[in-house]
C-alpha positions, 0 to 999 in steps of 0.5 A: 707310893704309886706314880698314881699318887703322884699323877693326881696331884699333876694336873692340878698343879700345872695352872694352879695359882691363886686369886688377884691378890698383890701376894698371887706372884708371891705364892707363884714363886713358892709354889713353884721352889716347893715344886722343885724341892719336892722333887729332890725329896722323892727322888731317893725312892723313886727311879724316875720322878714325874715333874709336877708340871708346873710352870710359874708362867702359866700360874701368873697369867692363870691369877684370874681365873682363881677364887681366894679360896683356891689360893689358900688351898695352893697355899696350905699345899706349898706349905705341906709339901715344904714341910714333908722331909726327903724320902728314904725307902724305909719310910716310902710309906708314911711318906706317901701318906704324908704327900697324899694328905697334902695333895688332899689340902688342894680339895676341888679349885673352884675357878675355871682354868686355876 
């Protein structure tokens, strides 16, 4: 996978989180230990692995700012990237693919500042 790949699931992960819901902090927290897995599942593929920037501060205060559809498609993400398995070199490919189609679940977020 090129760190392209990887660099634009960034972005919009740094102030993602979802709508006003009571489960919002919830998927904040989710997001944020698939975050942090996510990054033991690439690392034995990649020499250095970009952060995903993400921060649940900034996806606590950012609540407001997102649609319900957009928390379900946070959610759909946590949920793809949970399930992708740890990366090996024989399988970089399939696992790219595999993270690309979950970066693909993001979709365009539809509140300002999510």
């Amino acid at each position: 996978m090129s760190r392209s790949s990887l660099l634009v699931a960034l972005p919009l992960l740094a102030g993602a989180c979802g709508g006003g819901s009571s489960a919002s902090p919830t998927l904040c927290d989710n997001l944020a230990t698939a975050t942090t897995d996510f990054a033991a599942k690439a690392a034995p593929c990649f020499s250095t692995v970009p952060s995903l920037g993400f921060s649940t501060a900034v996806c606590r205060s950012s609540l407001s700012n997102c649609s319900d559809s957009d928390q379900q498609r946070i959610s759909s993400f946590t949920s793809c990237i949970e399930a992708l398995p740890a990366c090996a070199p024989a399988t970089l490919q399939s696992w790219t693919s595999s993270f690309q189609s979950c970066t693909a679940t993001l979709g365009p977020l539809q509140g300002s500042g999510c």
